[in-house]
PDB file of N, H, CA, C and O in Angstrom:
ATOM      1  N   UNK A   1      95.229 116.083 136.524  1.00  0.00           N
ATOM      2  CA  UNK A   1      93.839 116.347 136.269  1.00  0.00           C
ATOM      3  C   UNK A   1      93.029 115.820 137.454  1.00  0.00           C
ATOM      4  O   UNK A   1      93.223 114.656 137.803  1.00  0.00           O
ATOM      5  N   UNK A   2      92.141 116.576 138.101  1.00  0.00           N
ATOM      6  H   UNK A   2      91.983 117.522 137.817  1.00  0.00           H
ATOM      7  CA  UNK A   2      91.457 116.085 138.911  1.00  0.00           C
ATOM      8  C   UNK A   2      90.112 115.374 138.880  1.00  0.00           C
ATOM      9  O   UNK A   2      89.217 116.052 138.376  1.00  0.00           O
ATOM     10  N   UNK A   3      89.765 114.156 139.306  1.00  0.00           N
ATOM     11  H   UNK A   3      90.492 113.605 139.715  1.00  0.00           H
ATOM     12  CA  UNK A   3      89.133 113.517 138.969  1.00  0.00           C
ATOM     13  C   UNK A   3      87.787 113.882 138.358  1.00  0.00           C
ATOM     14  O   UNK A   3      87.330 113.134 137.494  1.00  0.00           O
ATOM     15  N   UNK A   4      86.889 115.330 138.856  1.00  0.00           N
ATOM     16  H   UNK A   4      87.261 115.937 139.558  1.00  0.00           H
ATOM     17  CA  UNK A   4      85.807 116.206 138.513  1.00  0.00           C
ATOM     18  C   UNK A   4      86.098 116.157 137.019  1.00  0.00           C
ATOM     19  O   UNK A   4      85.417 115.698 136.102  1.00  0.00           O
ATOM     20  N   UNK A   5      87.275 116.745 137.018  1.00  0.00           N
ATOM     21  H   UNK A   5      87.828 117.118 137.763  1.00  0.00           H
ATOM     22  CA  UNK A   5      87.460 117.113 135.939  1.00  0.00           C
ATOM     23  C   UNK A   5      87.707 115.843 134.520  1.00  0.00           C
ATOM     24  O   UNK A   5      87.350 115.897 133.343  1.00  0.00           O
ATOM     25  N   UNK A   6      88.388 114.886 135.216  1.00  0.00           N
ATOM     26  H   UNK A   6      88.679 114.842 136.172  1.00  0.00           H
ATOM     27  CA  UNK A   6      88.516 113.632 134.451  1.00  0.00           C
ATOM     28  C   UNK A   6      86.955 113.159 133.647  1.00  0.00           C
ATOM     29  O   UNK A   6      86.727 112.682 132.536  1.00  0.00           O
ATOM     30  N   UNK A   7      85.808 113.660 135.127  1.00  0.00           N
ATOM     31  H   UNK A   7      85.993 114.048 136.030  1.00  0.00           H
ATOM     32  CA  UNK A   7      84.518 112.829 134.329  1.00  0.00           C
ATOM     33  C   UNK A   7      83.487 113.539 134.019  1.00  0.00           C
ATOM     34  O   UNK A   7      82.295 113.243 133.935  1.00  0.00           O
ATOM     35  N   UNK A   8      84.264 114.868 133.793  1.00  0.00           N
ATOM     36  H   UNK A   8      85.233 115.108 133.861  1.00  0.00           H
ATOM     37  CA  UNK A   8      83.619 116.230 132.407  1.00  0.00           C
ATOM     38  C   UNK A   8      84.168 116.104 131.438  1.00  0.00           C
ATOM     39  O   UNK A   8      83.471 116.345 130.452  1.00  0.00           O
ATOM     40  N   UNK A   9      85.141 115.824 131.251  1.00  0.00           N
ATOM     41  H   UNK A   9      85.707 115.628 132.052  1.00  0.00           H
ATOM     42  CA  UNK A   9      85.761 115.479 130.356  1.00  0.00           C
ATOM     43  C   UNK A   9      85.205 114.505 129.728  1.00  0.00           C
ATOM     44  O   UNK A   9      84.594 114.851 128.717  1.00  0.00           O
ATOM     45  N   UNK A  10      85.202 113.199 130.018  1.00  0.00           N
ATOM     46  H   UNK A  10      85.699 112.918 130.840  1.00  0.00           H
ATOM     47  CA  UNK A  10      84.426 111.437 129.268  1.00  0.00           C
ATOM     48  C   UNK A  10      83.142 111.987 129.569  1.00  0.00           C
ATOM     49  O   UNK A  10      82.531 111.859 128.508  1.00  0.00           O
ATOM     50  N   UNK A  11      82.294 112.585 130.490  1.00  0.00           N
ATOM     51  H   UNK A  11      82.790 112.689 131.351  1.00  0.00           H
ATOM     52  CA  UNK A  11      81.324 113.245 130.238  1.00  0.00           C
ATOM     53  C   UNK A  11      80.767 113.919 128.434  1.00  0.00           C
ATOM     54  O   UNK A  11      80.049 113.714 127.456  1.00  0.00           O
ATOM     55  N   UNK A  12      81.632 114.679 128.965  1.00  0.00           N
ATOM     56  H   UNK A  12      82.216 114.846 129.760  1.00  0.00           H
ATOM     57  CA  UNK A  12      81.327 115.543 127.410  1.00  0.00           C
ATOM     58  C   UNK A  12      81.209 114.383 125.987  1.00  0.00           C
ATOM     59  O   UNK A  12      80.398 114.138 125.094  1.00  0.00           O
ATOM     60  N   UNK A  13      82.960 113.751 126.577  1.00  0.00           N
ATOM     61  H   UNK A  13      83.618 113.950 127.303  1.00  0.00           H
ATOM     62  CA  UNK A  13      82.961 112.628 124.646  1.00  0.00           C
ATOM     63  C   UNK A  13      82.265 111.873 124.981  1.00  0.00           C
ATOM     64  O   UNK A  13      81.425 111.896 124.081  1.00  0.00           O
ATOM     65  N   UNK A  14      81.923 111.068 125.751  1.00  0.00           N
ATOM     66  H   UNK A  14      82.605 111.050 126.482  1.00  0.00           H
ATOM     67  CA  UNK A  14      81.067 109.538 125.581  1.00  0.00           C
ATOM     68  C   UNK A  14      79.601 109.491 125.560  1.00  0.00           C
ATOM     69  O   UNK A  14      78.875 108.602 125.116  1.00  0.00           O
ATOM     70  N   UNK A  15      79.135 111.170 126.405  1.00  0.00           N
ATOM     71  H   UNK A  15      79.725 111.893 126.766  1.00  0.00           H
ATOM     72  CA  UNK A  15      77.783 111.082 126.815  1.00  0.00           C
ATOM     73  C   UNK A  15      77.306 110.522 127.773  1.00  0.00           C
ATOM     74  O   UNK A  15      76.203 110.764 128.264  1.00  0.00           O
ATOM     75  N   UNK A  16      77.955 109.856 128.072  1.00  0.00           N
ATOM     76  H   UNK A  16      78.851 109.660 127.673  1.00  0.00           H
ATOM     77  CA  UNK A  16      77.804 109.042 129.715  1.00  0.00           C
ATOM     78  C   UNK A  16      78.884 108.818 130.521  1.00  0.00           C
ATOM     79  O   UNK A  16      80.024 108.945 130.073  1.00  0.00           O
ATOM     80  N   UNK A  17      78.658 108.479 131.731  1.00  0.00           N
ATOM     81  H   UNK A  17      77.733 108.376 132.095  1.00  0.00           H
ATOM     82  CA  UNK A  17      80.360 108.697 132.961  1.00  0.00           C
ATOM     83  C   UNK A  17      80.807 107.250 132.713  1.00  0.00           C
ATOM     84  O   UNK A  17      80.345 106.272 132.125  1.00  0.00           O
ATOM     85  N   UNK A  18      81.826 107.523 133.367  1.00  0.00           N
ATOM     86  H   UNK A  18      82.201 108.318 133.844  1.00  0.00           H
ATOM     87  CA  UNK A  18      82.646 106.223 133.212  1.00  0.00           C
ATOM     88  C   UNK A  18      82.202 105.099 133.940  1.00  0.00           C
ATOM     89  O   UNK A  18      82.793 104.028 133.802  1.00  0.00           O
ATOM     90  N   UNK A  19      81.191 105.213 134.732  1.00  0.00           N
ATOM     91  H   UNK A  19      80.711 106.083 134.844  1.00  0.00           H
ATOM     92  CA  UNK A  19      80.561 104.128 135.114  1.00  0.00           C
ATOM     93  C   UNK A  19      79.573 103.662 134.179  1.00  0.00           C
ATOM     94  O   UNK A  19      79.188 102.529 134.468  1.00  0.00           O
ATOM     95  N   UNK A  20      79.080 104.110 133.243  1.00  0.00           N
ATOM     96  H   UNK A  20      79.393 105.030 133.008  1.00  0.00           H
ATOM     97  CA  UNK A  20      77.975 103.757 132.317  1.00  0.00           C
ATOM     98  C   UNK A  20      78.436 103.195 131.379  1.00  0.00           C
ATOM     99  O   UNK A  20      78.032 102.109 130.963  1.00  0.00           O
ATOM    100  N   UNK A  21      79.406 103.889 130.876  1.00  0.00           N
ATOM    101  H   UNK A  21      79.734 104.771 131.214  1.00  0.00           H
ATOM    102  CA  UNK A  21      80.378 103.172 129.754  1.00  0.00           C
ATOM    103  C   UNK A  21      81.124 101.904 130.219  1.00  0.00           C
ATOM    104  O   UNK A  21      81.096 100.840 129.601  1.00  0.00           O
ATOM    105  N   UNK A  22      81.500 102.025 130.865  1.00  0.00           N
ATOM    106  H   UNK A  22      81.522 102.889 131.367  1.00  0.00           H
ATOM    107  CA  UNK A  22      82.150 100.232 131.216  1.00  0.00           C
ATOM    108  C   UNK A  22      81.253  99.595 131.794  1.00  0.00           C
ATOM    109  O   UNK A  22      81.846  98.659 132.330  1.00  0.00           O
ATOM    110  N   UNK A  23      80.121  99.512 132.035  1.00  0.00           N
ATOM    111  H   UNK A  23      79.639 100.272 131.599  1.00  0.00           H
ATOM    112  CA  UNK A  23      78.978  98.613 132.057  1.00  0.00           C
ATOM    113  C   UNK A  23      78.820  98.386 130.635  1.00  0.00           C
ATOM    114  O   UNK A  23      79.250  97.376 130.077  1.00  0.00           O
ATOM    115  N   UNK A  24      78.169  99.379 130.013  1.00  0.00           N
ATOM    116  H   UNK A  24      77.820 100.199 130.466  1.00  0.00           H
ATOM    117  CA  UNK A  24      77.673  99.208 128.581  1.00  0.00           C
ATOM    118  C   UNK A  24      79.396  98.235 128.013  1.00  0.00           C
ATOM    119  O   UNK A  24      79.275  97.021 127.853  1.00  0.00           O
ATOM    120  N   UNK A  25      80.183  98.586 127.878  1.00  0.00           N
ATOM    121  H   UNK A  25      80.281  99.573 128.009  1.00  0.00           H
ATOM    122  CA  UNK A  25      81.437  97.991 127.263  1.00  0.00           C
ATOM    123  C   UNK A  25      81.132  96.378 127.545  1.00  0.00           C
ATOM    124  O   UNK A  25      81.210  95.558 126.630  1.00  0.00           O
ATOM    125  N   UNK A  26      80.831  96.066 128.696  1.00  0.00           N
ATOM    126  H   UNK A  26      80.768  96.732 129.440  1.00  0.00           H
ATOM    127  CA  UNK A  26      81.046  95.056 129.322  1.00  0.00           C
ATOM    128  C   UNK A  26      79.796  93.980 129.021  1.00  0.00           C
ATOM    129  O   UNK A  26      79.900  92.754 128.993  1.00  0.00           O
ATOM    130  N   UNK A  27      78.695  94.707 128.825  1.00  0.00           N
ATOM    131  H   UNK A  27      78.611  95.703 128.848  1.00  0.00           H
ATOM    132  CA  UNK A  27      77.327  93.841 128.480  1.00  0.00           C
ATOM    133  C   UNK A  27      77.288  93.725 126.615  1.00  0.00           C
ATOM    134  O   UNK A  27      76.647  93.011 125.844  1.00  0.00           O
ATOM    135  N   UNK A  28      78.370  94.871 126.409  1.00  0.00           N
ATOM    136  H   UNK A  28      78.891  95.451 127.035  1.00  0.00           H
ATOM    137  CA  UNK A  28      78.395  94.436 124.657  1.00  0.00           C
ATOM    138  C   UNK A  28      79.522  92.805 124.723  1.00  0.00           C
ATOM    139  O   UNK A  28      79.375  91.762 124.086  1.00  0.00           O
ATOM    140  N   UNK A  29      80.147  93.022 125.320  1.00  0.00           N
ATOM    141  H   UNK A  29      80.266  93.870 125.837  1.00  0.00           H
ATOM    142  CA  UNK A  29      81.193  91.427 125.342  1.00  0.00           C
ATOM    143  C   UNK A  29      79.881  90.395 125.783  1.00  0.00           C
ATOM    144  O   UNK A  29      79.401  89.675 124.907  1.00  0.00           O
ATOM    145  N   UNK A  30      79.427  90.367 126.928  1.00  0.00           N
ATOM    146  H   UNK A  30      79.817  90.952 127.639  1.00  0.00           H
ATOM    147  CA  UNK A  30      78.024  89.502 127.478  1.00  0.00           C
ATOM    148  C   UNK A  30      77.570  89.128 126.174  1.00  0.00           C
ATOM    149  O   UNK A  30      77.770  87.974 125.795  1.00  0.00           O
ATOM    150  N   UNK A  31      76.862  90.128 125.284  1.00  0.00           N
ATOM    151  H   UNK A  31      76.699  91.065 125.593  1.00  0.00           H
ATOM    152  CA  UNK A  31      76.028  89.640 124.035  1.00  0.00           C
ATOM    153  C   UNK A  31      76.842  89.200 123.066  1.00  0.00           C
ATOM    154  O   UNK A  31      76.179  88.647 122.188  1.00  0.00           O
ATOM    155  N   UNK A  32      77.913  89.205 122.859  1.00  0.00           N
ATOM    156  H   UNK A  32      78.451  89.653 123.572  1.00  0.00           H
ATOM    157  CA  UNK A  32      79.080  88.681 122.400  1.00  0.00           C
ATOM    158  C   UNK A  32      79.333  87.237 122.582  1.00  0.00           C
ATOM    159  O   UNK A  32      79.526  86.597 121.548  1.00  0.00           O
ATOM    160  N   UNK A  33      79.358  86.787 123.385  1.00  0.00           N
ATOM    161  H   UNK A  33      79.201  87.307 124.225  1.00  0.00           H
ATOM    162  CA  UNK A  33      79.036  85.559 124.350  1.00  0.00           C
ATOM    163  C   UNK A  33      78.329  84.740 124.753  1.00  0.00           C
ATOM    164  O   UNK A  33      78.546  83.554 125.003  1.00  0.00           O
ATOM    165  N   UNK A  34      77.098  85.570 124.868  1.00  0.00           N
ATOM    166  H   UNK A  34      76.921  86.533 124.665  1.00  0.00           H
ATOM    167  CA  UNK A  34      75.873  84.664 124.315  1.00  0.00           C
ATOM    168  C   UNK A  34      75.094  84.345 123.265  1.00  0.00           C
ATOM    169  O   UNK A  34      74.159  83.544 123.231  1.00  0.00           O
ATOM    170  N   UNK A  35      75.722  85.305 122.049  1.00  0.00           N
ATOM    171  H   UNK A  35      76.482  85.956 122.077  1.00  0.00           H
ATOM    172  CA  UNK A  35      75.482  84.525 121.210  1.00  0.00           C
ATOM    173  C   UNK A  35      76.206  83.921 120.647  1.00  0.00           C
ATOM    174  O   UNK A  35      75.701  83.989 119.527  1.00  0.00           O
ATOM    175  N   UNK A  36      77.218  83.230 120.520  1.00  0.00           N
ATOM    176  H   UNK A  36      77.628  83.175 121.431  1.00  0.00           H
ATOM    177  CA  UNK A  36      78.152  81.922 120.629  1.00  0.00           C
ATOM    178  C   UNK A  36      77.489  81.284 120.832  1.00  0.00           C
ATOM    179  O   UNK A  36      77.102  80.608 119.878  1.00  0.00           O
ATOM    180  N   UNK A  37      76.798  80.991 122.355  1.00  0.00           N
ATOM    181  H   UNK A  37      77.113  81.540 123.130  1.00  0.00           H
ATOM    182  CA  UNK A  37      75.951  79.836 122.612  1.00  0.00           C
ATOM    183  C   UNK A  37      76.733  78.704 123.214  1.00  0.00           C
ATOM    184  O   UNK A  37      76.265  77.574 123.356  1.00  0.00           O
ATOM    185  N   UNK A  38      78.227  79.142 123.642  1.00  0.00           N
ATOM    186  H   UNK A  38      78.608  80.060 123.527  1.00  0.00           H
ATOM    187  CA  UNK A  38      78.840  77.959 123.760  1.00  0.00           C
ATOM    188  C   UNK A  38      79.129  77.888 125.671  1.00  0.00           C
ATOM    189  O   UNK A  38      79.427  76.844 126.252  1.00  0.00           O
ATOM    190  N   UNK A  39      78.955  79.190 126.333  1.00  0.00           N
ATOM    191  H   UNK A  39      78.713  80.037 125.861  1.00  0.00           H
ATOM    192  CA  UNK A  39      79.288  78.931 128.067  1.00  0.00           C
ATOM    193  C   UNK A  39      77.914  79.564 128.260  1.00  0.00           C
ATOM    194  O   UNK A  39      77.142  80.111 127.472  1.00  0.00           O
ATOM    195  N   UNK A  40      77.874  79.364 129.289  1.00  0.00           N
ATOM    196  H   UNK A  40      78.502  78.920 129.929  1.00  0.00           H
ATOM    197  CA  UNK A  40      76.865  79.310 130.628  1.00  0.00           C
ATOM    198  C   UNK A  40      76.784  80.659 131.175  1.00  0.00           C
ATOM    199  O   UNK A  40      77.833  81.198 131.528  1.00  0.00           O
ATOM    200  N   UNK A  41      75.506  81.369 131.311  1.00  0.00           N
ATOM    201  H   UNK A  41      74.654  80.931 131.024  1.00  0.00           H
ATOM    202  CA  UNK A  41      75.582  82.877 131.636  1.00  0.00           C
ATOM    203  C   UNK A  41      76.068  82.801 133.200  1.00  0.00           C
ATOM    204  O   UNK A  41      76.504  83.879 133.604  1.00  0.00           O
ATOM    205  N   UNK A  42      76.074  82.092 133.836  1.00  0.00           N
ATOM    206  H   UNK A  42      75.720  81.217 133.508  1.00  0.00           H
ATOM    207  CA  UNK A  42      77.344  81.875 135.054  1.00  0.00           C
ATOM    208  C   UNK A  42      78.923  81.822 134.801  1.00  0.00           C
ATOM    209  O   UNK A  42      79.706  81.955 135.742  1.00  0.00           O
ATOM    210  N   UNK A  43      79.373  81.611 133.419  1.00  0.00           N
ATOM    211  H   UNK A  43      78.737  81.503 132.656  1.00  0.00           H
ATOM    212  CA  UNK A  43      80.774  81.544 133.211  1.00  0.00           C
ATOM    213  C   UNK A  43      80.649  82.846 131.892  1.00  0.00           C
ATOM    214  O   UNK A  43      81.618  83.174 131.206  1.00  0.00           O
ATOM    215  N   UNK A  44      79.556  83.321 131.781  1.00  0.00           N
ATOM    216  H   UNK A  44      78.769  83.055 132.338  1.00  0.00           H
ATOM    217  CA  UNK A  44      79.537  84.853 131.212  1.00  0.00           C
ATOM    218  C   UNK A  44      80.405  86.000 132.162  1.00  0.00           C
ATOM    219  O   UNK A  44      81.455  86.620 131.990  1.00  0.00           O
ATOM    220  N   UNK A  45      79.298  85.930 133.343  1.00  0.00           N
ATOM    221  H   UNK A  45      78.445  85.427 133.483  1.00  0.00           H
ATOM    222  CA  UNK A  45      79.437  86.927 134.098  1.00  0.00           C
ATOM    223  C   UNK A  45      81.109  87.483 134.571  1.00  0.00           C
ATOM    224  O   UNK A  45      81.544  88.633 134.629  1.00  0.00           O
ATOM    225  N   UNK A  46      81.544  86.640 134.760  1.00  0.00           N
ATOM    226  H   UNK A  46      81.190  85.706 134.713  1.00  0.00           H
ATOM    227  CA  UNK A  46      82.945  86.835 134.983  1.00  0.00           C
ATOM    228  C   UNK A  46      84.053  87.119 134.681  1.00  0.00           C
ATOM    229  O   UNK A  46      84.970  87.518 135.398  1.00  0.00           O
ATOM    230  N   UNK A  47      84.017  86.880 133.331  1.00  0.00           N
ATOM    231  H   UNK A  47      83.272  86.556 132.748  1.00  0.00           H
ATOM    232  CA  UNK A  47      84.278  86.831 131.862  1.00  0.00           C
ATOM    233  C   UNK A  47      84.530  87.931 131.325  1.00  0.00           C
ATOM    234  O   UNK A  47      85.496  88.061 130.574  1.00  0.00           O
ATOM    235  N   UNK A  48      83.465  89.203 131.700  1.00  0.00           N
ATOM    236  H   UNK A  48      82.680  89.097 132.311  1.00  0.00           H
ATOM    237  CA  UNK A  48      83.001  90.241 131.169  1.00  0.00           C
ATOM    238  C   UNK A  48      83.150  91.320 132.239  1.00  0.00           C
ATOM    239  O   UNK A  48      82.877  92.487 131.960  1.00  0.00           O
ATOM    240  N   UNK A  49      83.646  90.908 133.663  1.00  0.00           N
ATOM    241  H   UNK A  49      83.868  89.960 133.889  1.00  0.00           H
ATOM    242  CA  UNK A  49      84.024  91.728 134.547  1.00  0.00           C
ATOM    243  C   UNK A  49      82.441  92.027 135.392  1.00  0.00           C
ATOM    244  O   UNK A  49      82.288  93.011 136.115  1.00  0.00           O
ATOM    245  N   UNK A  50      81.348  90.996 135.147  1.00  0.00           N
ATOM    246  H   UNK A  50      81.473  90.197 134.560  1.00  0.00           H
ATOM    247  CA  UNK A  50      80.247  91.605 135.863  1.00  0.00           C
ATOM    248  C   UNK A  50      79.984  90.825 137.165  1.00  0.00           C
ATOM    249  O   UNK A  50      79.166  91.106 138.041  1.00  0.00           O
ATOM    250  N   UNK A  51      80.898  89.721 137.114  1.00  0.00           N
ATOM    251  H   UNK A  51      81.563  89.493 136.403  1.00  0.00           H
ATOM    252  CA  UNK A  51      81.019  88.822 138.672  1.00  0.00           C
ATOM    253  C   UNK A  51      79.951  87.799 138.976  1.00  0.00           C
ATOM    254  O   UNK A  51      80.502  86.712 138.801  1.00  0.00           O
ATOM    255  N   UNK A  52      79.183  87.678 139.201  1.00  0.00           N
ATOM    256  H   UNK A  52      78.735  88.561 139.343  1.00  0.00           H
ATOM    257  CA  UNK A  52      78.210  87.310 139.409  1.00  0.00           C
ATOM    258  C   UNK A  52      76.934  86.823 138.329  1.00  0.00           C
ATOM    259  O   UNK A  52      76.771  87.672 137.452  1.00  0.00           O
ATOM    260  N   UNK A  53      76.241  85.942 138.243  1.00  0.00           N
ATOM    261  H   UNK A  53      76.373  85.252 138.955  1.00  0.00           H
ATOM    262  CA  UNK A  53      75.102  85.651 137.070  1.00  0.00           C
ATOM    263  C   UNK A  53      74.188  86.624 137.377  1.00  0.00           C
ATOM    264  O   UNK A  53      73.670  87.402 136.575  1.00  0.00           O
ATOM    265  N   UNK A  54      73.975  86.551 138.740  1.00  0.00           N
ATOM    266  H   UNK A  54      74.395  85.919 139.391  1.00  0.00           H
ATOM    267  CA  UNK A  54      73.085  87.808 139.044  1.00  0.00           C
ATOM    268  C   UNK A  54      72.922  88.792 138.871  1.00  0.00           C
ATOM    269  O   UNK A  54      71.812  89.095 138.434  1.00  0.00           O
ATOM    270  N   UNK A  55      74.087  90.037 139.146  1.00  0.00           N
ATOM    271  H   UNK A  55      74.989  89.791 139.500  1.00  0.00           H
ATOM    272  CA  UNK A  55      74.731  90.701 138.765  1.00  0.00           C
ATOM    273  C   UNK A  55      74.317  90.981 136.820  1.00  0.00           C
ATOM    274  O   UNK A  55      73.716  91.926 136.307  1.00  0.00           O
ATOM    275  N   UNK A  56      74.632  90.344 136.480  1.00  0.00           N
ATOM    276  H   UNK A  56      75.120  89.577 136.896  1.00  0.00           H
ATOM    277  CA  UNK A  56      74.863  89.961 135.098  1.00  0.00           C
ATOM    278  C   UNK A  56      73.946  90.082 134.452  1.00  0.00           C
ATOM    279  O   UNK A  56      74.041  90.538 133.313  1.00  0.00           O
ATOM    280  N   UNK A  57      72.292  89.554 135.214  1.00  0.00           N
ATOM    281  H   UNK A  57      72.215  89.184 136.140  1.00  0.00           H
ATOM    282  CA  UNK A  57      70.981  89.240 134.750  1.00  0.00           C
ATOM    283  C   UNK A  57      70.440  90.758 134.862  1.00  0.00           C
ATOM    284  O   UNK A  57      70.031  91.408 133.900  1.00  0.00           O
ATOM    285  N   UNK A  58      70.521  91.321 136.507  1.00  0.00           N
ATOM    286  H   UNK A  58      70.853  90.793 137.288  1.00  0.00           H
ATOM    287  CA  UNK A  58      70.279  92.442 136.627  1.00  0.00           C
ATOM    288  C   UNK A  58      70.869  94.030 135.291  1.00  0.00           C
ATOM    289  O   UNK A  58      70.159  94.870 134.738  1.00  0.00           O
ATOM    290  N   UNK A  59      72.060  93.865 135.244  1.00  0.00           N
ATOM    291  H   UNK A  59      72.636  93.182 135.694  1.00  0.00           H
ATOM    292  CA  UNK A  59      72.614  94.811 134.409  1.00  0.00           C
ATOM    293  C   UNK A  59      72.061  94.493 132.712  1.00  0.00           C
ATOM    294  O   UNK A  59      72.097  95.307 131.789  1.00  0.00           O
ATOM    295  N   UNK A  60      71.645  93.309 132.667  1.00  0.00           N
ATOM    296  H   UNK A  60      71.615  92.648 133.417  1.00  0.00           H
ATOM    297  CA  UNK A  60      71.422  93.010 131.449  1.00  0.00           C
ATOM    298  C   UNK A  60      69.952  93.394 131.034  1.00  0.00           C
ATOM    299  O   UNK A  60      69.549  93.926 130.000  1.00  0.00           O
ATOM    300  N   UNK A  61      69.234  92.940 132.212  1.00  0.00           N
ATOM    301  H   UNK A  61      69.561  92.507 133.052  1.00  0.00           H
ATOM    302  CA  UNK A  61      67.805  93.162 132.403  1.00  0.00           C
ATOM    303  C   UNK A  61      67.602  94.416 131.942  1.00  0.00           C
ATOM    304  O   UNK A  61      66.923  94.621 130.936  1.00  0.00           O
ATOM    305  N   UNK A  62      67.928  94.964 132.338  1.00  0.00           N
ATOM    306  H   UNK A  62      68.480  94.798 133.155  1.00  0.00           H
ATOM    307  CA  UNK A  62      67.701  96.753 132.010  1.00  0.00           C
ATOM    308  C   UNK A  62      68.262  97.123 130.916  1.00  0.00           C
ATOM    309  O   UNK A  62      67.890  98.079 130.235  1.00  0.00           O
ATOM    310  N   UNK A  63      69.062  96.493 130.708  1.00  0.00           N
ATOM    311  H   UNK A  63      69.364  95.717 131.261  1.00  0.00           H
ATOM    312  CA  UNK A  63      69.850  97.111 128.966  1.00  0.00           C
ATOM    313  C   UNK A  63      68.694  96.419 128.231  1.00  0.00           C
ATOM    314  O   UNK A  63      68.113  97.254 127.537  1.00  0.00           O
ATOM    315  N   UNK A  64      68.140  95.180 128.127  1.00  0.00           N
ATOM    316  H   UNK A  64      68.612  94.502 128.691  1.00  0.00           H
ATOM    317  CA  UNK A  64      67.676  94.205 127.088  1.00  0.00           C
ATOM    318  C   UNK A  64      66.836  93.790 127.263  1.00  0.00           C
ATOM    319  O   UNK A  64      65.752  94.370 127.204  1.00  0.00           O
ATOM    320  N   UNK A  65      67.118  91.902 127.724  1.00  0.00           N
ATOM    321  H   UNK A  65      67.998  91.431 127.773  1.00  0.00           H
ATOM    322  CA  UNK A  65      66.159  91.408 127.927  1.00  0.00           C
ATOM    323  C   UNK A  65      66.812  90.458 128.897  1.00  0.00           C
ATOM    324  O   UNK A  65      68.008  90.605 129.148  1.00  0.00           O
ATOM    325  N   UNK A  66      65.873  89.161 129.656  1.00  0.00           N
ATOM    326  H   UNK A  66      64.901  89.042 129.452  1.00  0.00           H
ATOM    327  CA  UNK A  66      66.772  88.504 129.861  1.00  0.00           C
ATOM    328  C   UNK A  66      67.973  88.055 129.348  1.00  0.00           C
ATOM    329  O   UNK A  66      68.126  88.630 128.270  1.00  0.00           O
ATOM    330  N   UNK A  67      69.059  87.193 129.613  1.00  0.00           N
ATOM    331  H   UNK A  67      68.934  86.726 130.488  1.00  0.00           H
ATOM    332  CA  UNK A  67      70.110  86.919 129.029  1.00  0.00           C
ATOM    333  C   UNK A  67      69.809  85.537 128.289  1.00  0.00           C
ATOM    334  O   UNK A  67      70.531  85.334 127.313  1.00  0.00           O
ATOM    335  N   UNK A  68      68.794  84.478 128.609  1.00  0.00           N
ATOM    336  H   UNK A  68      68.207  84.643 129.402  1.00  0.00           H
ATOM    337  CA  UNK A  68      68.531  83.588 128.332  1.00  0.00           C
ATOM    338  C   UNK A  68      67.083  83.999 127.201  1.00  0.00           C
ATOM    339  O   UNK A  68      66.841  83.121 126.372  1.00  0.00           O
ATOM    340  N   UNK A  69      66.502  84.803 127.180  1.00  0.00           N
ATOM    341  H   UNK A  69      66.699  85.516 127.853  1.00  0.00           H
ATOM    342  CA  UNK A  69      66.027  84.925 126.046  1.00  0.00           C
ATOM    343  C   UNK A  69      66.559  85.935 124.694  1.00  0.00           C
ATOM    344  O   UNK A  69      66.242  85.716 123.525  1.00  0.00           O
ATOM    345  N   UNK A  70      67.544  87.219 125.220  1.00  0.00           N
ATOM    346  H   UNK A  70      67.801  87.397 126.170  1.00  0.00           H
ATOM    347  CA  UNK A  70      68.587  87.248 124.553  1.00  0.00           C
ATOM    348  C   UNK A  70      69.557  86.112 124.217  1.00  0.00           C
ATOM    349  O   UNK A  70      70.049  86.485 123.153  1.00  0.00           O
ATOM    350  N   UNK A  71      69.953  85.262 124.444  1.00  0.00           N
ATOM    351  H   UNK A  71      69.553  84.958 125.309  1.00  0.00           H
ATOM    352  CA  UNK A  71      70.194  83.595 123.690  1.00  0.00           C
ATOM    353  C   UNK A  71      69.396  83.315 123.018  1.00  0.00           C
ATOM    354  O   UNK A  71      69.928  82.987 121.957  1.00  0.00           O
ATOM    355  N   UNK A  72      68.350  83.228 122.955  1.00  0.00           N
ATOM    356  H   UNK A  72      67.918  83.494 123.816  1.00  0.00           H
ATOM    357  CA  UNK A  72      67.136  82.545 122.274  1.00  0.00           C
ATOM    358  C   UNK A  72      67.276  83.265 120.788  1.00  0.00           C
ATOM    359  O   UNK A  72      67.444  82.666 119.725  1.00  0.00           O
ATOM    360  N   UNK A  73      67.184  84.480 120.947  1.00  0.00           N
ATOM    361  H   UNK A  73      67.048  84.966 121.810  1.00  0.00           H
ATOM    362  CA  UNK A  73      66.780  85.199 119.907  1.00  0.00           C
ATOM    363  C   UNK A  73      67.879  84.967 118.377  1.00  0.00           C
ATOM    364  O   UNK A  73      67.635  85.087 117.176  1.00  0.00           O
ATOM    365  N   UNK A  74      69.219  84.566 119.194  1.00  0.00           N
ATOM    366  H   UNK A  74      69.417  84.468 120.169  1.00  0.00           H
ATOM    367  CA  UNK A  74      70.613  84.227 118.142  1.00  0.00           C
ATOM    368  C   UNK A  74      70.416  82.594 118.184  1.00  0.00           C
ATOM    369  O   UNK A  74      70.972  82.084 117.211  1.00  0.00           O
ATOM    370  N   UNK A  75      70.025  82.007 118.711  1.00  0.00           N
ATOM    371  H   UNK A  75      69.574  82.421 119.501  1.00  0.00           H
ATOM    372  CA  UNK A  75      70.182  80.586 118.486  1.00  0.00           C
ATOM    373  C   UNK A  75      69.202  80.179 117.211  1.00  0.00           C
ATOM    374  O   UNK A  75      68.031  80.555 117.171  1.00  0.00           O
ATOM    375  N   UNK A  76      69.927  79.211 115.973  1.00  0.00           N
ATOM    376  H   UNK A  76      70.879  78.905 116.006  1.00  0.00           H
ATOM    377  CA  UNK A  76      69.562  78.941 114.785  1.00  0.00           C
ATOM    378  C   UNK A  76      68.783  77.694 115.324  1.00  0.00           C
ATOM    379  O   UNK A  76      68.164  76.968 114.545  1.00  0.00           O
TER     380      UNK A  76
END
């Protein structure tokens, strides 16, 4: 299968390419993680395949909210 074709394919089922989906995959583990409450959105990032806190803040930023006030919002 050639790769075009690989991401018409996950195109069609997922609704988004395979770069969107394993971000999104990857920031659902992040919120996973922070709300635990138990590591450091620096020992998130890595964790979750996003490398970097930065990285991490940025991709998150745009899905949400910050990552530290996404914490906030699960912390009792």
């Amino acid at each position: 299968m050639s790769s075009r074709t690989l991401h018409r394919s996950f195109q069609s089922r997922f609704r988004m390419g395979p770069r969107a989906w394993l971000i999104q995959q990857r920031l659902r583990e992040a919120c996973t993680l922070l709300e635990s409450g138990e590591i450091t959105v620096d020992e998130v990032a890595p964790r979750t395949g996003l490398g970097t806190a930065t990285n991490l803040r940025a991709h998150f930023q745009r899905a949400f909210a910050t990552p530290t006030a996404y914490r906030r919002a699960f912390t009792p």
